[in-house]
C-alpha positions as CSV (number, residue, x, y, z in Angstrom):
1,X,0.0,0.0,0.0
2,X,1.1,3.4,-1.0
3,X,0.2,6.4,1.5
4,X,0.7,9.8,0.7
5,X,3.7,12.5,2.5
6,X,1.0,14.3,4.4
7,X,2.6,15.8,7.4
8,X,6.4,16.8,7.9
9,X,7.6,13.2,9.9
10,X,5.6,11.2,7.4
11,X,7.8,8.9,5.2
12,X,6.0,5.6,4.7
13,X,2.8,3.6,6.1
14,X,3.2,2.2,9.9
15,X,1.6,-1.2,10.5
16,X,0.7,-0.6,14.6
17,X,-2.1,-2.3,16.9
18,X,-5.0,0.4,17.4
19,X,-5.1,1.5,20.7
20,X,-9.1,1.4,20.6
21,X,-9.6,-2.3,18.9
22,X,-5.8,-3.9,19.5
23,X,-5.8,-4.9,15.8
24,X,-2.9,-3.9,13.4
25,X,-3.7,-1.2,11.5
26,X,-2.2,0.9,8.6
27,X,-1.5,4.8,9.8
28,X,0.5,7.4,8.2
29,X,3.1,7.8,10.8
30,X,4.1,5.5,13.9
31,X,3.1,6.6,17.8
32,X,6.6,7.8,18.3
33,X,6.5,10.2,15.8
34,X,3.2,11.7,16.5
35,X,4.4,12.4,20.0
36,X,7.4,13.9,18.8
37,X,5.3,16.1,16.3
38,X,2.8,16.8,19.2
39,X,5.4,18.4,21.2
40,X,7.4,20.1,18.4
41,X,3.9,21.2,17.5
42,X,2.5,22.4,21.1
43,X,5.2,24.9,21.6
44,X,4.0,26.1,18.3
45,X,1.0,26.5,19.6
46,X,1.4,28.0,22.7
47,X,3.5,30.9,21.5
48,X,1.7,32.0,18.9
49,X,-2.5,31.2,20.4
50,X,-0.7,31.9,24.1
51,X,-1.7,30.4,27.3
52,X,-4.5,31.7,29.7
53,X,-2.7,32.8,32.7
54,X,-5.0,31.4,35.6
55,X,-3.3,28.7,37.8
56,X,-6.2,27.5,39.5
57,X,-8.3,27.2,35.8
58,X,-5.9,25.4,34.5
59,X,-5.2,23.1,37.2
60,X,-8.8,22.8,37.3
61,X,-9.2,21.6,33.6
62,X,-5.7,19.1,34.4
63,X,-7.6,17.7,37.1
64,X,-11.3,16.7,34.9
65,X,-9.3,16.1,31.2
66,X,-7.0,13.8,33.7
67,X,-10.2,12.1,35.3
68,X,-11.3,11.2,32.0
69,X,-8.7,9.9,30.1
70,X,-8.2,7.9,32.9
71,X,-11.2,6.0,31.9
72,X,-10.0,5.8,27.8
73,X,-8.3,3.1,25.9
74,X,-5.0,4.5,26.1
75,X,-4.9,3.5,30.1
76,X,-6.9,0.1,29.7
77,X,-4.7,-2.7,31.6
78,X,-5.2,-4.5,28.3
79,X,-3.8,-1.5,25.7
80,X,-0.8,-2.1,23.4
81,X,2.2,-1.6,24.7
82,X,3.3,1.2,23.3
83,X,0.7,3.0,24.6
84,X,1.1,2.7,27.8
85,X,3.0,5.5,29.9
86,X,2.1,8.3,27.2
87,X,1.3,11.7,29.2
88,X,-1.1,14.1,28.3
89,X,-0.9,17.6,28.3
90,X,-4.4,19.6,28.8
91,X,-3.8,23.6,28.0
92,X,-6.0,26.7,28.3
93,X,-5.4,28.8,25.7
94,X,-6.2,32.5,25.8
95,X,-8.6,32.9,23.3
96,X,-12.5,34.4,23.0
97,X,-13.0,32.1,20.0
98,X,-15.0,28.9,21.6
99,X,-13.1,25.8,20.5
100,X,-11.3,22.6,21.4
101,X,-8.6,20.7,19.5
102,X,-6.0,18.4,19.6
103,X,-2.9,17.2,18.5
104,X,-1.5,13.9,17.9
105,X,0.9,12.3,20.6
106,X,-1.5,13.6,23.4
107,X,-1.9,17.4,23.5
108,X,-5.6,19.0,24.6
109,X,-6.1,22.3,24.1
110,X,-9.5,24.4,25.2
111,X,-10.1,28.0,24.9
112,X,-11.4,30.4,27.8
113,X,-14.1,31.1,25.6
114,X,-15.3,27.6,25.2
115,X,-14.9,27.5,29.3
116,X,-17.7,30.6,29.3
117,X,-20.2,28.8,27.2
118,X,-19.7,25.0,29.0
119,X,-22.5,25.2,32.1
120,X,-20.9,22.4,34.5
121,X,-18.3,19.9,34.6
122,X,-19.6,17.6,32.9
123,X,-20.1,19.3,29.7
124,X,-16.6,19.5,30.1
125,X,-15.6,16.3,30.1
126,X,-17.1,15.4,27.3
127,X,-15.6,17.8,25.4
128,X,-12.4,16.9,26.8
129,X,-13.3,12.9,26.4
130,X,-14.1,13.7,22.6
131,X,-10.8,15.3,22.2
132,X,-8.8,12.8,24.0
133,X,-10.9,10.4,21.5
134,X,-9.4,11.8,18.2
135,X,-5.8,10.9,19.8
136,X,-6.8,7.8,21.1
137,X,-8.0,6.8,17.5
138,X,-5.1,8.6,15.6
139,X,-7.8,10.1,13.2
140,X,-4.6,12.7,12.0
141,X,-2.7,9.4,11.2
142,X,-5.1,7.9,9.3
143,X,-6.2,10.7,7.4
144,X,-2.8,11.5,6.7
145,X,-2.6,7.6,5.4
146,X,-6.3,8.3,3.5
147,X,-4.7,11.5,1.0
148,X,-2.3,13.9,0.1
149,X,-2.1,16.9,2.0
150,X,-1.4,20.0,0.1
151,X,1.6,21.8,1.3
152,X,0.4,25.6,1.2
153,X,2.9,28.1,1.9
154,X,2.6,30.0,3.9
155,X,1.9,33.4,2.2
156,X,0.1,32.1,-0.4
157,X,-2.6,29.8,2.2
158,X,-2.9,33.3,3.7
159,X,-3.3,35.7,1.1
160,X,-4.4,33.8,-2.0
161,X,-6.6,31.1,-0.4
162,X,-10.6,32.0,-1.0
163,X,-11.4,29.8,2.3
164,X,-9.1,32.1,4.4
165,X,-10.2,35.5,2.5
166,X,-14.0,34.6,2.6
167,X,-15.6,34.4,6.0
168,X,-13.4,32.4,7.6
169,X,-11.1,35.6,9.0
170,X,-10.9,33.6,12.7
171,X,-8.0,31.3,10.8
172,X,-5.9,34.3,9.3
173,X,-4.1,34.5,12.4
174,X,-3.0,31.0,12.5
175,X,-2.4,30.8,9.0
176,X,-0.2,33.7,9.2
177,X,2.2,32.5,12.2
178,X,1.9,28.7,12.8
179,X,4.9,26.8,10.9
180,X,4.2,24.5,8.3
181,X,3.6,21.5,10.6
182,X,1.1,23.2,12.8
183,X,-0.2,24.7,10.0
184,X,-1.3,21.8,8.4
185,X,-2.9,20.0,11.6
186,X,-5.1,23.4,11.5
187,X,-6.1,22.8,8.4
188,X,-7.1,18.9,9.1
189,X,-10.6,18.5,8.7
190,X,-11.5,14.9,10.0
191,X,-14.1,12.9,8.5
192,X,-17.6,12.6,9.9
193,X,-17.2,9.2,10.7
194,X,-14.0,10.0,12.9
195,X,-16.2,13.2,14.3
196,X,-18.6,10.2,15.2
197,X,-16.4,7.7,16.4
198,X,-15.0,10.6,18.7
199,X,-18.1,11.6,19.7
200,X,-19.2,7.9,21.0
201,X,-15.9,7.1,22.4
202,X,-16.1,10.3,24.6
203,X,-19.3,10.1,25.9
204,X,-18.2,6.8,27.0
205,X,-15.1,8.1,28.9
206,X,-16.7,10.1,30.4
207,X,-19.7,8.1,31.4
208,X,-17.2,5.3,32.7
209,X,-15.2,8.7,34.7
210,X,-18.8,8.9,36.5
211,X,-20.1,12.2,34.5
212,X,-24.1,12.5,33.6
213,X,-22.4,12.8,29.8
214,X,-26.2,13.5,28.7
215,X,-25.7,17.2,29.7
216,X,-23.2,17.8,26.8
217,X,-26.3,18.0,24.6
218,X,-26.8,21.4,26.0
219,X,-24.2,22.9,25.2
220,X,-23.9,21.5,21.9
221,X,-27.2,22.7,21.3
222,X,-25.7,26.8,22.7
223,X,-23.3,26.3,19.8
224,X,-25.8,25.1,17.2
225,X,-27.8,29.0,18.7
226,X,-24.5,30.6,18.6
227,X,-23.9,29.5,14.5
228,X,-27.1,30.9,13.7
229,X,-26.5,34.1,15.4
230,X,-24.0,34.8,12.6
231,X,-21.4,32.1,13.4
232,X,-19.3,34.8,15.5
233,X,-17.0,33.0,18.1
234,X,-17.2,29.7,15.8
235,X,-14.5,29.9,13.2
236,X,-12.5,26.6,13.6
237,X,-14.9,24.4,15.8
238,X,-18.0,25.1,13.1
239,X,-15.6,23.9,10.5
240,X,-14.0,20.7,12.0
241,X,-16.8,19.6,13.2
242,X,-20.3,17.8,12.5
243,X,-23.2,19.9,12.9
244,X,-24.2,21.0,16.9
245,X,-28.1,20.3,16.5
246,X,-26.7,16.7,15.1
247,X,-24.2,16.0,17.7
248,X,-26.4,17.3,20.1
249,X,-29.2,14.6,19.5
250,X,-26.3,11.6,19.4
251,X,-24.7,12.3,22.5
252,X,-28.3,12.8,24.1
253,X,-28.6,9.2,22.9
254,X,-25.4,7.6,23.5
255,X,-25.8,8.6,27.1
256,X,-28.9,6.7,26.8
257,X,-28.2,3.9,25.7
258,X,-24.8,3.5,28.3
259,X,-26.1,5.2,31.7
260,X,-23.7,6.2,34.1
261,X,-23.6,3.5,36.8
262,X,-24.2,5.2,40.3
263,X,-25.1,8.8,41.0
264,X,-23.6,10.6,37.3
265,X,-21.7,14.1,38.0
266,X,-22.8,17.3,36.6
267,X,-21.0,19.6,39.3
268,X,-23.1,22.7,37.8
269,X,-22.0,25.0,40.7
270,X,-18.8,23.5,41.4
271,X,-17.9,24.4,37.9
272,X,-19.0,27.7,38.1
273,X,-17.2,29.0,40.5
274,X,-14.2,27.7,39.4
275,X,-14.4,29.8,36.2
276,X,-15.9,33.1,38.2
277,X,-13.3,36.0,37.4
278,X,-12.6,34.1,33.9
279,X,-11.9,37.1,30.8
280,X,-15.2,37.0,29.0
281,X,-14.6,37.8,25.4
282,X,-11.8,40.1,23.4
283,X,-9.0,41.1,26.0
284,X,-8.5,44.9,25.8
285,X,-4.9,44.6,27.5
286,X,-3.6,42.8,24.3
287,X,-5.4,44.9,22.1
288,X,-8.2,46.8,21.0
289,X,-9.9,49.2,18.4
290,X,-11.9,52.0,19.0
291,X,-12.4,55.4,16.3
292,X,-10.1,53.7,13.5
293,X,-7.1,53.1,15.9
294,X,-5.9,50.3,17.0
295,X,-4.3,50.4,20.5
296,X,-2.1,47.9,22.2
297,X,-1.5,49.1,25.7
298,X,0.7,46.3,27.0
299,X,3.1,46.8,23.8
300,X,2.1,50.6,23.5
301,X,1.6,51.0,20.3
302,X,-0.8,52.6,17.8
303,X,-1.8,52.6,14.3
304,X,-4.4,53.3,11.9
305,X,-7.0,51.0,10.8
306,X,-7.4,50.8,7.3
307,X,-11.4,52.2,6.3
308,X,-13.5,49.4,6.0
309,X,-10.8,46.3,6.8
310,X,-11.7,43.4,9.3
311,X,-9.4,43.4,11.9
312,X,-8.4,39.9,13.3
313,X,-6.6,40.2,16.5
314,X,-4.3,37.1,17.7
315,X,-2.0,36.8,20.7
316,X,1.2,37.3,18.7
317,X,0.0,39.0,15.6
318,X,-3.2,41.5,14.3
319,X,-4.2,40.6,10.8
320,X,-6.5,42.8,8.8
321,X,-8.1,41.8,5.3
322,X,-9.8,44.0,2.4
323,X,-13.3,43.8,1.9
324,X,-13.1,41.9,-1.1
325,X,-10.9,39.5,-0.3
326,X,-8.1,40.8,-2.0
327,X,-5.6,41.9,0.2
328,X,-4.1,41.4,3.6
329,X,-2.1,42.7,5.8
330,X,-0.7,41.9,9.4
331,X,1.3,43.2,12.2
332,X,3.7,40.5,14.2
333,X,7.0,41.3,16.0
334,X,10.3,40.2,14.2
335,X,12.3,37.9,16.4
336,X,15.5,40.6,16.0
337,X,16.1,44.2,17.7
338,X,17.1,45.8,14.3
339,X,15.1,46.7,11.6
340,X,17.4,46.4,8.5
341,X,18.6,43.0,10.3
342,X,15.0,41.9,10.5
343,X,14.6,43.1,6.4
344,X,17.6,40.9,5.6
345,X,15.9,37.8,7.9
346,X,12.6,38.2,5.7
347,X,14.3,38.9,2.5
348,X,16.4,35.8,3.3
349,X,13.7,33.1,4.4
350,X,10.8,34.1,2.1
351,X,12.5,34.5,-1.0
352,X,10.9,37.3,-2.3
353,X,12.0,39.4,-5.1
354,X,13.0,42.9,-3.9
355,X,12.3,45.4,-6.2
356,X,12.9,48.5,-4.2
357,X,14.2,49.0,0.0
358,X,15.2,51.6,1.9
359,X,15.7,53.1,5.2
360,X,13.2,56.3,6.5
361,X,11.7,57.2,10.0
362,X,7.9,56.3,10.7
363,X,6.8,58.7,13.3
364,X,10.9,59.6,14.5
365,X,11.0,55.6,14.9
366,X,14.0,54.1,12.8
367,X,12.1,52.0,10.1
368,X,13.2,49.5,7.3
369,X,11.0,48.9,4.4
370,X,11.3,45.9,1.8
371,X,9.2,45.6,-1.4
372,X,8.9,43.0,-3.9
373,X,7.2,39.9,-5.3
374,X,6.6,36.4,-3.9
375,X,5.8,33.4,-6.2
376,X,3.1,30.9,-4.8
377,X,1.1,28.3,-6.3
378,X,-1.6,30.8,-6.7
379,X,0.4,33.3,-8.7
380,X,1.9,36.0,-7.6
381,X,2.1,38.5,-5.3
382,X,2.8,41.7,-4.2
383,X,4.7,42.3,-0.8
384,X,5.4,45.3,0.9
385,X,7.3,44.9,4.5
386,X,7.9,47.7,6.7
387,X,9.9,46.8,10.0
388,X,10.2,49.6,12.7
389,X,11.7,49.9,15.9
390,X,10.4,50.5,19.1
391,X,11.2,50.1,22.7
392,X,13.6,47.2,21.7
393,X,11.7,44.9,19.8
394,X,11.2,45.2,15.8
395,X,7.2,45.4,14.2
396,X,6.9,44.0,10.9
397,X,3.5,45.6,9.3
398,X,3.4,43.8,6.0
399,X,0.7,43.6,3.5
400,X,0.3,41.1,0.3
401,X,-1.8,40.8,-2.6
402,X,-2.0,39.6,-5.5
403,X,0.3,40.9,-8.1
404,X,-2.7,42.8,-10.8
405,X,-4.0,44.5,-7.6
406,X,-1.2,45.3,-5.8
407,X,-0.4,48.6,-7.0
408,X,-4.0,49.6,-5.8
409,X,-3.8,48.4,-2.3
410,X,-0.1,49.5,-1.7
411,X,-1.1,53.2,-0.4
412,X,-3.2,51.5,2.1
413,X,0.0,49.6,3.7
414,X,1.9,53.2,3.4
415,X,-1.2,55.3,5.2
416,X,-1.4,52.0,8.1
417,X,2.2,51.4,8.4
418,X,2.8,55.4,8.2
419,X,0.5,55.3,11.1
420,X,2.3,53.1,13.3
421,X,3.3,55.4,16.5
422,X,4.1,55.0,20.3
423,X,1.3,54.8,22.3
424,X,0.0,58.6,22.6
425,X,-3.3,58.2,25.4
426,X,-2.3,57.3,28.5
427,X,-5.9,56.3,29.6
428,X,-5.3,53.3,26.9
429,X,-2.6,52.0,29.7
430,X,-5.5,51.6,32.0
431,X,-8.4,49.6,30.2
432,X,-9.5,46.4,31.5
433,X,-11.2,43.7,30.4
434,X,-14.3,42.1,31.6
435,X,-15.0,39.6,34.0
436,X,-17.3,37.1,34.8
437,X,-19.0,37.2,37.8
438,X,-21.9,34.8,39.2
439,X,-25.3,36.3,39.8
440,X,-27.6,34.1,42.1
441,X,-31.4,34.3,41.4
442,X,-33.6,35.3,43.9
443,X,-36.7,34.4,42.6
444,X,-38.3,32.9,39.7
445,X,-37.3,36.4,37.2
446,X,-37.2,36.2,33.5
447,X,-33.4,36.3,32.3
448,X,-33.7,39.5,30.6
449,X,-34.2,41.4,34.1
450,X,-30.3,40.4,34.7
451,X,-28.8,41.7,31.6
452,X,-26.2,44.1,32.6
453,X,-26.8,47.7,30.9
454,X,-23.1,48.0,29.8
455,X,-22.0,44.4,27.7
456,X,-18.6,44.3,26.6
457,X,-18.4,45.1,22.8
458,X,-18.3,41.7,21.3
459,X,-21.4,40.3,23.8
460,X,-24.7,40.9,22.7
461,X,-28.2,40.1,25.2
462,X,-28.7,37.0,22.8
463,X,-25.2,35.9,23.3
464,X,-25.0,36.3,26.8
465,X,-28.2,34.1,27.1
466,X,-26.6,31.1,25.1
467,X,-23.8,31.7,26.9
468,X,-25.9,31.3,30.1
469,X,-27.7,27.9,27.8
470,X,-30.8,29.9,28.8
471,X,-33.5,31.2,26.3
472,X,-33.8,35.1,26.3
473,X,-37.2,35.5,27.7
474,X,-37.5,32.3,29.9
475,X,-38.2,32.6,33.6
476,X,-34.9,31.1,35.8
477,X,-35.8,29.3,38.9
478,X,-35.0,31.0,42.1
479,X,-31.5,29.2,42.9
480,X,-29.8,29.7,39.5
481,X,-26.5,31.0,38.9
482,X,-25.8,32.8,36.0
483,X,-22.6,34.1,34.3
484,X,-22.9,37.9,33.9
485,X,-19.7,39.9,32.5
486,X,-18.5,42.4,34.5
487,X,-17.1,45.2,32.0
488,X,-17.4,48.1,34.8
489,X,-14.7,47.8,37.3
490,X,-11.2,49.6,36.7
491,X,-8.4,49.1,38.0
492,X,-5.5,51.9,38.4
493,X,-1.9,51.0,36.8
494,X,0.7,49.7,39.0
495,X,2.3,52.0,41.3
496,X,5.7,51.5,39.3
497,X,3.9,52.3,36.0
498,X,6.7,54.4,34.2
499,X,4.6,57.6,32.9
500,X,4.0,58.3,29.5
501,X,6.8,61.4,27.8
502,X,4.9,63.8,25.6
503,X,5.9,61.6,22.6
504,X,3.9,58.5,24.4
505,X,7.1,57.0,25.0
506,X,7.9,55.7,28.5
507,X,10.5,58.1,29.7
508,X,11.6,59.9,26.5
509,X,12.0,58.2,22.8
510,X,14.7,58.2,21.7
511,X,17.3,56.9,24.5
512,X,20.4,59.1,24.8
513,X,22.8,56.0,23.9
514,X,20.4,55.4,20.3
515,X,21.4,54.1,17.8
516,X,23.6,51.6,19.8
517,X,27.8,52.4,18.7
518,X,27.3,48.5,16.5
519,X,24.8,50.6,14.2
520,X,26.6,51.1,10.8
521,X,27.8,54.8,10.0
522,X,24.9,56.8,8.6
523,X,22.1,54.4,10.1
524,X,19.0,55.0,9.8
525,X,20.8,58.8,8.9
526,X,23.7,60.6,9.4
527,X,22.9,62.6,12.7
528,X,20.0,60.8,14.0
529,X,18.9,61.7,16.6
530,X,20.5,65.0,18.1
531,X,23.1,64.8,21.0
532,X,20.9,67.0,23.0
533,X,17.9,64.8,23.2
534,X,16.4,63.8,25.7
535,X,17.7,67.2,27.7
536,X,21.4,66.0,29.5
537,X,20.1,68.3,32.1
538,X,17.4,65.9,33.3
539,X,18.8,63.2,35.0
540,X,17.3,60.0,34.5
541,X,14.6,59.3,36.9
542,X,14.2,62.9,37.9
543,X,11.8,64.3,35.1
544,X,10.0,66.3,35.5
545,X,13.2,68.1,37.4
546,X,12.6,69.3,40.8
547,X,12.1,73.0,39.9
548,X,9.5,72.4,37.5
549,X,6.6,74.0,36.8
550,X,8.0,76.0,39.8
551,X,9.5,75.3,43.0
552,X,6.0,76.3,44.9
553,X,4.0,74.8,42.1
554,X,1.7,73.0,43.7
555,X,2.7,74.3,47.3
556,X,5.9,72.4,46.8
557,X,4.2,69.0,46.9
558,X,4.3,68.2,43.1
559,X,5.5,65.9,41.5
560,X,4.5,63.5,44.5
561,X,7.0,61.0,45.6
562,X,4.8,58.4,45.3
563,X,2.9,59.5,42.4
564,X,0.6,58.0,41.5
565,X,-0.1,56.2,44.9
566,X,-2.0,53.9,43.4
567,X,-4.9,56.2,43.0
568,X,-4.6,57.1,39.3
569,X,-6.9,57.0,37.8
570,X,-9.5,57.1,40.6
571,X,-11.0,53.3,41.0
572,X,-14.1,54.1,39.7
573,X,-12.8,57.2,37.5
574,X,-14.9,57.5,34.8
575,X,-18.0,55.6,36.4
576,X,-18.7,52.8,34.8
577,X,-18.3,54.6,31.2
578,X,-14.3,53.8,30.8
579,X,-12.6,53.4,28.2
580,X,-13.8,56.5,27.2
581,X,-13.9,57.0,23.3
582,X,-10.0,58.0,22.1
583,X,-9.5,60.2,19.3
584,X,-7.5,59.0,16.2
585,X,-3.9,59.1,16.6
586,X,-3.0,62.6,14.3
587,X,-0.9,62.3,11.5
588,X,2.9,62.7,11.5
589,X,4.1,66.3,10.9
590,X,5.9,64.3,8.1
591,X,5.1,61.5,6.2
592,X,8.0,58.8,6.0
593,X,10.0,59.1,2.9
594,X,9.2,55.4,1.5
595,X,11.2,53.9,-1.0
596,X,9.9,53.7,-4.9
């Protein structure tokens, strides 16, 4: 039998005893090799998606997805041997998008926004048992035996591919920055008769882990509701997997048709409060968009958004595509601290054809800029790279598209890229996102009386009720607990915040030692910046100096030692309302001087 080079370890068909049935079967790679892929794969993964940072969460899903697999083939006394002893790795991933996937060799990986929309704990170990069932059965292995995998570069899966242009924006990000081999386990769409086979072996672990696995059917039937309300939180689960009003009605009759012996788990409240204080939704912190800007406050940076664009933002990257579909562009950092070294990298590994590069200053930031052509399988394509400095690291803002409309979209990556500045509102430094906290009902109420009057922006009162598995208008026992976003409370900046300087840069842009003596003569120009700035007459640390606005200015008390004192901005400063609406970052006195 011939099998076809689907992933990157793949070189011939493996004859290995299945894990569920004992009987040799054919797969596409051995079990060695998908656990060395899972784990070259997982750190993949986990830098570019990033991790939720919550302890006790993720202990908390370690402890169930640990439970369950318990209870799975790969730890029956009677497995094959080479089975036996494999650890699993179960990760929350800091994402809004509600998913769950896995890798082969025994990774797990659910998102905090599928942990919002699951109702108790055993809806979660379902989930987790199905996953854990798609390793267990090596569906990647033997799909990877069943056909040949296109290899899709990188630029051209992201630019030129209609499914990833098309309404399927929630993959651009991983498309853009996973490596081939992650890429392409992305891209794995199982068959519906592994989605099925997964479906009734996890049920079963979890029944035989002593969960009441009916309940599942709930929250299959929240994302069947959240698909119809526009498909918004649903990008990868809605494509990998069977439909949720079907999957709802099998599992509802697998756990049927296998009861749990004993007194099943469900662990509503249990559950509940172990997610209470989870991020619900987009996190502001790591980026957000409000008048045409986009604002990072952790990285402090700004730039424009281009009119009409959808802006995707990831964990390690912000991807925005053109109405039409016909051009993209995305924002990642370069994994240098110079801007012509990170040119020279990207000219380098991509292999496009440069056509014109230069040096100029974006906003008094040093910048390199690279254009040229890329050819894919798709034809090809326009690129146009700016890399800029600031704060130490190196942005690369570039945007593709296809070669007969690139000349059109190129002063769009000029006007965003041109845009590109330090962060200029210090309020930005002090959003936060929003919580969720538990509401208990008092009384038999309808569910609308409990809507919040401020929602964070990507929460409607429809969503919040499937996120609740509650019908708008139906009236809640007295009892429930419901999950209600918190998007009012502030919190002030750490007391060691280092204020913004009047150019948004924490204590002055440019440093006094910039450029570092290693930069070539003349770079990024001859003279760049002046000797004189910052003022040598500030020492560090002491600005504003001690005599300023004026020695009595206020009554000799200001600045404040211990400004801000953790005061500023007030806790509840601006009531409820914050973040305020910014105004656009304003243009640069001069435009940057881009190469032609």
């Amino acid at each position: 039998m011939v099998c076809g080079a689907a992933m990157l370890l793949l070189s011939a068909c493996v004859s290995e005893p299945s894990a569920i049935t004992g009987e040799k079967q054919s797969f596409g790679y051995s079990w060695d090799q998908e656990v060395q892929m899972g784990a070259e794969v997982d750190q993949e993964i986990t830098q570019e998606m990033g991790l939720y940072e919550h302890p006790q969460i993720q202990a908390y899903v370690e402890q169930v997805g640990q439970r369950v697999l318990a209870q799975s083939d790969l730890r029956d006394p009677n497995a094959p041997d080479i089975y036996r002893g494999t650890e699993f790795t179960f990760r929350v991933m800091d994402s809004p998008v509600v998913n769950a996937f896995a890798v082969p060799g025994g990774y797990v990986y659910v998102t905090r926004g599928l942990l919002t929309h699951v109702q108790n704990e055993a809806q979660l170990a379902v989930v987790l048992g199905h996953e854990i069932a798609h390793v267990a059965a090596r569906h990647s292995s033997q799909q990877a035996r069943r056909a040949q995998l296109s290899q899709i570069g990188l630029m051209a899966g992201a630019i030129l591919g209609q499914q990833v242009l098309g309404d399927r924006i929630g993959n651009m990000g991983e498309l853009l920055n996973l490596g081939s081999q992650a890429l392409e386990l992305f891209m794995m769409r199982y068959s519906r008769e592994a989605e099925h086979e997964s479906d009734t072996l996890g049920v079963g672990y979890a029944q035989r882990a002593g969960y009441a696995a009916g309940e599942s059917a709930e929250f299959f039937h929240s994302l069947q509701r959240l698909s119809a309300a526009e498909g918004r939180g649903l990008p990868t689960w809605q494509s990998t997997h069977p439909d949720p009003g079907d999957r709802a009605n099998r599992v509802r009759e697998l756990a049927t048709t296998t009861p749990t012996p004993g007194a099943p788990i469900v662990a509503e409240e249990e559950y509940l409060r172990r997610i209470e204080g989870i991020v619900v939704g987009e996190d502001p912190r790591e980026g957000f968009t409000q008048n045409g800007v986009f604002y990072h406050p952790t990285l402090r940076f700004q730039f424009p958004v281009a009119t009409g664009w959808k802006l995707e933002n990831q964990k390690s990257a912000v991807v925005m595509a053109e109405p039409n579909g016909r051009a993209l562009m995305g924002l990642r950092l370069a994994p240098v601290q110079r801007a012509r070294d990170a040119a020279a990298q990207f000219v380098q590994e991509s292999g496009v054809q440069v056509t014109a590069s230069g040096d100029t200053q974006i906003n008094g930031l040093p910048a390199t800029v690279v254009i040229g052509q890329g050819n894919t399988e798709s034809g090809v394509v326009g690129v146009w790279n700016a890399f800029v400095e600031l704060e130490g690291r190196v942005y690369s803002l570039m945007g593709l598209a296809p070669a007969q409309v690139f000349n059109e979209t190129r002063p769009t990556f000029e006007t965003v890229a041109g845009g590109f500045s330090p962060l200029r509102n210090l309020a930005a430094l002090n959003v936060q996102p929003a919580r969720l906290r538990l509401v208990r009902v008092e009384r038999p109420t309808p569910f609308t009386s409990y809507i919040p009057t401020s929602l964070p922006e990507d929460l409607d009162a429809n969503e919040l009720a499937i996120m609740n598995q509650v019908e708008l208008n139906q009236t809640l026992p007295a009892g429930k607990l419901l999950k209600i976003p918190d998007a009012t409370g502030q919190q002030p900046p750490p007391a060691n915040q280092p204020p913004l300087s009047p150019t948004g840069y924490p204590g002055g842009y440019p440093p006094a030692q910039y450029p570092p003596p290693s930069y070539p003569p003349g770079y990024p120009q001859t003279g760049y910046p002046p000797q004189t700035y910052p003022p040598t007459q500030v020492p560090p640390g002491q600005y504003p100096p001690p005599q300023y606005p004026q020695s009595q200015y206020p009554q000799g008390q200001y600045p404040q030692g211990q400004y801000p004192q953790g005061q500023y901005p007030q806790s509840q400063y601006p009531q409820g309302q914050y973040p305020q609406s910014y105004p656009p970052a304003p243009p640069p006195s001069q435009p940057p001087a881009w190469p032609r």
